[in-house]
TIMI-2910 file (N, C-alpha, C, CB; in pm, 1 decimal, decimal comma, always signed):
<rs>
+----------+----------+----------+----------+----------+----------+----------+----------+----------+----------+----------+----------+------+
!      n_x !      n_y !      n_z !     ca_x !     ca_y !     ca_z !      c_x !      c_y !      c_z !     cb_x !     cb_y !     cb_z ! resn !
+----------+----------+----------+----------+----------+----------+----------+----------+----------+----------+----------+----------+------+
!  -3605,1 !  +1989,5 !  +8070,6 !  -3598,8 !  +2086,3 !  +7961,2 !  -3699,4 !  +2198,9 !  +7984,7 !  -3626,0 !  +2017,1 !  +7825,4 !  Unk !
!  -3639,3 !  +2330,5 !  +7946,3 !  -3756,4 !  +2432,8 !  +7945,8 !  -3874,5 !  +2401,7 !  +7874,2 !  -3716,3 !  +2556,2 !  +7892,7 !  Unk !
!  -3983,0 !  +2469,6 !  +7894,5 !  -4159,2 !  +2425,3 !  +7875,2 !  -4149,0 !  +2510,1 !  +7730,1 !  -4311,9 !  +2504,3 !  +8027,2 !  Unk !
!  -4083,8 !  +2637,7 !  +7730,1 !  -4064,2 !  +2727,6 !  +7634,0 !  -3958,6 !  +2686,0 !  +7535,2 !  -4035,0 !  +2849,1 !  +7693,0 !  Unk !
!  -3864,1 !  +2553,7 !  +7546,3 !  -3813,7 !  +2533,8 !  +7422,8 !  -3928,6 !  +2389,5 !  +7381,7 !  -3623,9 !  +2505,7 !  +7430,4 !  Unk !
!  -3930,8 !  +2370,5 !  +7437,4 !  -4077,6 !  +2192,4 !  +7373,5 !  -4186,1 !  +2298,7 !  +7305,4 !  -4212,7 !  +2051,6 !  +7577,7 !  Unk !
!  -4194,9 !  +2401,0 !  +7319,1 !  -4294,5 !  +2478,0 !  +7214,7 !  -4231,6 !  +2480,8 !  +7097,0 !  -4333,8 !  +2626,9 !  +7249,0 !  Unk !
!  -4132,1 !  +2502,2 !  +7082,3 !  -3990,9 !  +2582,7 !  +6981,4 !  -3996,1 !  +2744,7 !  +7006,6 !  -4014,9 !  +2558,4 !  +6774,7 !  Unk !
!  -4075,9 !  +2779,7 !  +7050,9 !  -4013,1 !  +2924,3 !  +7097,5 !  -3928,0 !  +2914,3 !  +7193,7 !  -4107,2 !  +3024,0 !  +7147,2 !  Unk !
!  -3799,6 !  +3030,8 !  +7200,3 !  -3735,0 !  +3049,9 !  +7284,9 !  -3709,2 !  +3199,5 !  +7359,9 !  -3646,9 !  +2995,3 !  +7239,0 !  Unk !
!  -3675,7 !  +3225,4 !  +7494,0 !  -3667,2 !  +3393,5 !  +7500,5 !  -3506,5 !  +3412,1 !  +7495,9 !  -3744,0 !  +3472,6 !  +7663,2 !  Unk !
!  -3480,4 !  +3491,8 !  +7506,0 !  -3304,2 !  +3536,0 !  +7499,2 !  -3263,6 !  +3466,7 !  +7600,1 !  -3249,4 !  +3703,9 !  +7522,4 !  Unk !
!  -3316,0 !  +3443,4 !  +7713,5 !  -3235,8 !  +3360,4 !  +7803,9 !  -3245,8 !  +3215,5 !  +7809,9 !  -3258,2 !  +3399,7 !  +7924,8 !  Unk !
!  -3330,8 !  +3159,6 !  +7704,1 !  -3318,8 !  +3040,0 !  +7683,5 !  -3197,5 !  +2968,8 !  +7596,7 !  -3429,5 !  +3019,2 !  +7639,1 !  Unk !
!  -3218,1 !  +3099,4 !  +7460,1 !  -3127,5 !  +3111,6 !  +7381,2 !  -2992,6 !  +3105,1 !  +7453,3 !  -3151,1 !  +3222,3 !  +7310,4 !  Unk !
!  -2968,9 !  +3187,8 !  +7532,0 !  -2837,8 !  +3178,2 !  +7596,5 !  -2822,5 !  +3075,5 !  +7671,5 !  -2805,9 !  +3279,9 !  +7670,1 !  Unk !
!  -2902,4 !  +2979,2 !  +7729,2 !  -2822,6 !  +2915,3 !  +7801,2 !  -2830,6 !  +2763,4 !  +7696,1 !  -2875,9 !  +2915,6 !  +7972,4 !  Unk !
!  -2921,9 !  +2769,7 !  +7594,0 !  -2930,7 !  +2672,1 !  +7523,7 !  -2803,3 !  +2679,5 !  +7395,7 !  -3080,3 !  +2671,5 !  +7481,0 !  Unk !
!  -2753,3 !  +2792,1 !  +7371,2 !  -2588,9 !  +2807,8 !  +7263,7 !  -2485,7 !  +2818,7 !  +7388,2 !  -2569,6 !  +2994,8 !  +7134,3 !  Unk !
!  -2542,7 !  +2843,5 !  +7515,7 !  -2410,9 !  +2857,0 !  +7572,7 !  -2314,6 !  +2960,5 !  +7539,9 !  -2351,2 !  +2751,6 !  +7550,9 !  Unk !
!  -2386,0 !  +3072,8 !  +7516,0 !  -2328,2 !  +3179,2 !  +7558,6 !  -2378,2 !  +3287,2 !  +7626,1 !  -2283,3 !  +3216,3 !  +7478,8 !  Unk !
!  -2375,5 !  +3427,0 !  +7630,2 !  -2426,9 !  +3511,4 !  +7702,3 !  -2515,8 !  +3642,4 !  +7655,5 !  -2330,1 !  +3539,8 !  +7764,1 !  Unk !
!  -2630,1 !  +3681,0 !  +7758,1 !  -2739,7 !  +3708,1 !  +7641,5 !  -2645,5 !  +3866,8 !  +7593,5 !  -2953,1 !  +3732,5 !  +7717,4 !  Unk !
!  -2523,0 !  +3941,9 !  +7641,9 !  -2454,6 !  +4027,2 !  +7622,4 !  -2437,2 !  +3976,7 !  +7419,3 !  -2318,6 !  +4024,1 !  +7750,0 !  Unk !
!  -2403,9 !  +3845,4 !  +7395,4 !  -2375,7 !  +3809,1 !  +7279,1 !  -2497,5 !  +3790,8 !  +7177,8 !  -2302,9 !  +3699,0 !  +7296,5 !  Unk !
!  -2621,4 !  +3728,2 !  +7267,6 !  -2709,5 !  +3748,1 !  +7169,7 !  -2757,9 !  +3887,6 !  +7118,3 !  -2806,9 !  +3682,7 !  +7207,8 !  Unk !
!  -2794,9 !  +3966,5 !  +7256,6 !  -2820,7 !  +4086,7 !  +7219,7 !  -2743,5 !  +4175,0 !  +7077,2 !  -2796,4 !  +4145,4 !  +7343,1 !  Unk !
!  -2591,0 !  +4104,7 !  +7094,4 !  -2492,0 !  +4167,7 !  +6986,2 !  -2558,8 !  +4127,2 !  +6853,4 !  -2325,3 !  +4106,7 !  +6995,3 !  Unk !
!  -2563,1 !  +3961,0 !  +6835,9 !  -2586,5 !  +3962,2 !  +6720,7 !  -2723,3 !  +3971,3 !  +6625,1 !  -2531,2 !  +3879,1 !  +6707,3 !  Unk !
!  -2832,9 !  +4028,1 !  +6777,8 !  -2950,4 !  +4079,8 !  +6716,8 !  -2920,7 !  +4170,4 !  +6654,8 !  -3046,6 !  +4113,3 !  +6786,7 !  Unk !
!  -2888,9 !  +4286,4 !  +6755,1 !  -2849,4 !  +4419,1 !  +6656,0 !  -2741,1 !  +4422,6 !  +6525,2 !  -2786,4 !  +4525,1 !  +6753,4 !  Unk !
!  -2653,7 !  +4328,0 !  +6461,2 !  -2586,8 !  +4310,3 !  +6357,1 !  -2683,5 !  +4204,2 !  +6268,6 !  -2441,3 !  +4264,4 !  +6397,1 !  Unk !
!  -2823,4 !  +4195,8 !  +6254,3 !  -2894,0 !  +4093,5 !  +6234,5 !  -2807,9 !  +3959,1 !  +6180,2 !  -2997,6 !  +4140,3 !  +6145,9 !  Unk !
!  -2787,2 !  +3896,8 !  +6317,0 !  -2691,2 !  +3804,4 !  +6261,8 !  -2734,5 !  +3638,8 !  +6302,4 !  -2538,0 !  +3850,3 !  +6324,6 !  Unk !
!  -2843,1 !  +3680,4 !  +6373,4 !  -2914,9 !  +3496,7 !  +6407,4 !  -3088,9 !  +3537,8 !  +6385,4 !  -2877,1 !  +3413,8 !  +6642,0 !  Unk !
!  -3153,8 !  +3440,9 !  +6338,6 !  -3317,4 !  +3439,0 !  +6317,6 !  -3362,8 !  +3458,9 !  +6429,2 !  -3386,9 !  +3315,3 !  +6264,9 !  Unk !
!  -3439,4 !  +3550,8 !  +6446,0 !  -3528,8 !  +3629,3 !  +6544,7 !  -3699,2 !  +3657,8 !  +6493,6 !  -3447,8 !  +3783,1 !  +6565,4 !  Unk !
!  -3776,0 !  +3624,3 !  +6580,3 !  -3896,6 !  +3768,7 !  +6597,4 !  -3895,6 !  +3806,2 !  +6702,3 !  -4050,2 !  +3756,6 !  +6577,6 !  Unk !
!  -4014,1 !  +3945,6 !  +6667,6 !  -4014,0 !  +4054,6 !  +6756,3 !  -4154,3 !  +4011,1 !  +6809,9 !  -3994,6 !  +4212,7 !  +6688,6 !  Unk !
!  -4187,6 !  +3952,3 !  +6934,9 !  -4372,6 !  +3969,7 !  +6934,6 !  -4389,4 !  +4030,8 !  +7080,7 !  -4483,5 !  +3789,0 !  +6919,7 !  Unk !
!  -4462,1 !  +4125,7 !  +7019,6 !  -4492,7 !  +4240,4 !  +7162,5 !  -4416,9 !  +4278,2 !  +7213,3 !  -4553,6 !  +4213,0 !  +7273,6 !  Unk !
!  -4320,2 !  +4339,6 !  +7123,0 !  -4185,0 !  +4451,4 !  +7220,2 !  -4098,0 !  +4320,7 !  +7241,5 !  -4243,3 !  +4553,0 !  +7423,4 !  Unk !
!  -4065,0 !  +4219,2 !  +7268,1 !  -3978,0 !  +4067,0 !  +7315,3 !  -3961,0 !  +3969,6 !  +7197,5 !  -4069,0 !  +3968,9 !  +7440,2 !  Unk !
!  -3818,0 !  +4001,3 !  +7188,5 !  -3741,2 !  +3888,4 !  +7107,5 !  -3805,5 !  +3700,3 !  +7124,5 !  -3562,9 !  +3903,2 !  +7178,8 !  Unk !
!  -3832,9 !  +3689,7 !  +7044,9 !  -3878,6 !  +3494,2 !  +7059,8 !  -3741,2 !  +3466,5 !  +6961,3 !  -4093,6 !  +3412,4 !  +6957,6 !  Unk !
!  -3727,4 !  +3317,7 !  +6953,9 !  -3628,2 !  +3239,3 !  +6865,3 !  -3741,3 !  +3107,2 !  +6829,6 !  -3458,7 !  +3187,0 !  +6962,3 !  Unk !
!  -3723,2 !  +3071,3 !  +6722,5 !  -3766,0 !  +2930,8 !  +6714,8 !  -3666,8 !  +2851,2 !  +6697,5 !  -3854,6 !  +2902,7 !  +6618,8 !  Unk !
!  -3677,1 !  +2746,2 !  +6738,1 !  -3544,6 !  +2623,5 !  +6766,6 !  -3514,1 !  +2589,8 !  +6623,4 !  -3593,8 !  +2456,5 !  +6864,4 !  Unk !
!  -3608,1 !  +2542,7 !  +6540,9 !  -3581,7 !  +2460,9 !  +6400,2 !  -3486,2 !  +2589,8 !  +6330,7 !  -3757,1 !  +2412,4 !  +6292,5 !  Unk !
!  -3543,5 !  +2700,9 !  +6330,2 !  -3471,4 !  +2843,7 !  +6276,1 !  -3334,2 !  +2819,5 !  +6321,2 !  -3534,6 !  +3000,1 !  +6345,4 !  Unk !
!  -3334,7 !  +2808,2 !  +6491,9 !  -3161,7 !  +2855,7 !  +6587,6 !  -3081,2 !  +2724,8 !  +6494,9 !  -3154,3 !  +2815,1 !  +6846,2 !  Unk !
!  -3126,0 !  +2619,6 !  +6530,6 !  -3072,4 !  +2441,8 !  +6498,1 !  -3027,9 !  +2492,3 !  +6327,4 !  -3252,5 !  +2268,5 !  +6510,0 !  Unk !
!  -3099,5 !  +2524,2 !  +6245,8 !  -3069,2 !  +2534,5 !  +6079,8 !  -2980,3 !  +2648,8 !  +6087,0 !  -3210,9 !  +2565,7 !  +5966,8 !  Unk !
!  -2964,6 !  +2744,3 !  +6166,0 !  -2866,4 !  +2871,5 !  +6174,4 !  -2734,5 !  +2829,0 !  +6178,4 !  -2887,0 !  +2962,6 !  +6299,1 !  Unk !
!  -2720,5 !  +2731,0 !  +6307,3 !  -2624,1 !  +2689,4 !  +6398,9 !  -2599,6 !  +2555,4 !  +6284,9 !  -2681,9 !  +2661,0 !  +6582,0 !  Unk !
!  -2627,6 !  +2495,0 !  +6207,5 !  -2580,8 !  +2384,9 !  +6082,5 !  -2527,2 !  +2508,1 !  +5956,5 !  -2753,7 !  +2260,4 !  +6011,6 !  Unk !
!  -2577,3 !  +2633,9 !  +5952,6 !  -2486,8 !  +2696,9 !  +5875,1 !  -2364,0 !  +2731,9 !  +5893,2 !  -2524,2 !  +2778,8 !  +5847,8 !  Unk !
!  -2361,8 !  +2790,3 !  +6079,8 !  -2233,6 !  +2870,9 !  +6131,5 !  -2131,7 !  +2742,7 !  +6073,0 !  -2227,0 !  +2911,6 !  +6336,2 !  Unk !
!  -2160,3 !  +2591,5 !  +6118,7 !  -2064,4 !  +2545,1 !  +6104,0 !  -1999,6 !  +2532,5 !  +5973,2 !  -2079,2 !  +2458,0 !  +6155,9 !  Unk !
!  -2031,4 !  +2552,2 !  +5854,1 !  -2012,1 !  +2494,7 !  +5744,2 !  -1850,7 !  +2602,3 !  +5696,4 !  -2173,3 !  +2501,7 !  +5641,5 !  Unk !
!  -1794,5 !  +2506,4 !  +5574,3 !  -1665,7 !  +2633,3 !  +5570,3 !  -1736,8 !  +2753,3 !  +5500,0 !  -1504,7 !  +2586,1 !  +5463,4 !  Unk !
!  -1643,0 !  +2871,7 !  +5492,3 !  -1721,1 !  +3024,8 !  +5405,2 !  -1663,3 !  +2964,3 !  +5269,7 !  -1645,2 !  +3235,5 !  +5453,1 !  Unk !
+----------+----------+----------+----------+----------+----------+----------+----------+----------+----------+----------+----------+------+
</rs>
Protein backbone atom coordinates (compact mmCIF):
# COMPACT_ATOMS: atom_id res chain seq x y z
CA UNK A 1 0.00 0.00 0.00
CA UNK A 2 1.07 3.60 -0.62
CA UNK A 3 2.97 5.31 2.57
CA UNK A 4 0.69 8.40 1.55
CA UNK A 5 -2.63 6.57 1.86
CA UNK A 6 -1.63 4.83 5.71
CA UNK A 7 -1.37 8.66 6.53
CA UNK A 8 -5.00 9.26 5.04
CA UNK A 9 -3.72 11.83 2.85
CA UNK A 10 -3.87 11.18 -0.67
CA UNK A 11 -2.36 13.08 -4.00
CA UNK A 12 -4.50 12.94 -7.25
CA UNK A 13 -2.63 10.08 -8.34
CA UNK A 14 -3.28 8.09 -5.50
CA UNK A 15 -6.79 9.08 -5.70
CA UNK A 16 -6.82 7.78 -9.13
CA UNK A 17 -5.47 4.74 -8.90
CA UNK A 18 -7.15 4.08 -5.50
CA UNK A 19 -11.21 4.89 -7.29
CA UNK A 20 -9.83 3.52 -10.32
CA UNK A 21 -10.24 6.01 -12.50
CA UNK A 22 -8.28 8.70 -14.24
CA UNK A 23 -6.72 11.77 -12.78
CA UNK A 24 -8.41 13.49 -16.32
CA UNK A 25 -11.74 12.58 -14.03
CA UNK A 26 -10.60 13.71 -10.85
CA UNK A 27 -9.30 16.83 -12.08
CA UNK A 28 -13.10 17.14 -13.62
CA UNK A 29 -14.75 16.70 -10.58
CA UNK A 30 -12.47 19.08 -8.64
CA UNK A 31 -13.35 21.82 -10.79
CA UNK A 32 -17.38 20.99 -10.57
CA UNK A 33 -16.61 20.74 -6.70
CA UNK A 34 -17.83 17.41 -6.75
CA UNK A 35 -15.51 15.10 -4.32
CA UNK A 36 -13.79 16.44 -0.78
CA UNK A 37 -10.58 18.03 -1.42
CA UNK A 38 -7.82 20.41 0.15
CA UNK A 39 -5.67 22.72 -1.30
CA UNK A 40 -2.12 22.69 0.75
CA UNK A 41 0.59 24.63 -0.95
CA UNK A 42 -0.71 25.06 -4.47
CA UNK A 43 -1.47 20.66 -4.40
CA UNK A 44 -4.68 19.00 -4.09
CA UNK A 45 -4.47 16.33 -0.85
CA UNK A 46 -7.70 13.92 -0.31
CA UNK A 47 -8.25 12.35 3.00
CA UNK A 48 -9.39 8.71 2.79
CA UNK A 49 -12.16 8.79 5.71
CA UNK A 50 -13.56 12.09 3.58
CA UNK A 51 -13.00 9.90 -0.19
CA UNK A 52 -14.52 6.36 1.78
CA UNK A 53 -17.78 8.65 3.36
CA UNK A 54 -18.05 10.42 -0.27
CA UNK A 55 -17.88 7.15 -2.13
CA UNK A 56 -20.84 5.53 0.72
CA UNK A 57 -22.85 8.59 -0.52
CA UNK A 58 -22.26 8.20 -4.45
CA UNK A 59 -23.73 4.88 -3.81
CA UNK A 60 -26.92 5.56 -2.12
CA UNK A 61 -30.32 6.07 -4.38
CA UNK A 62 -31.02 10.22 -5.20
Amino acid sequence: MHPMINSGLMTIEDLADYLKVTRRTIYDWLKHNKIPALKLVGQWRFKKDKIDAWLENQSQPH
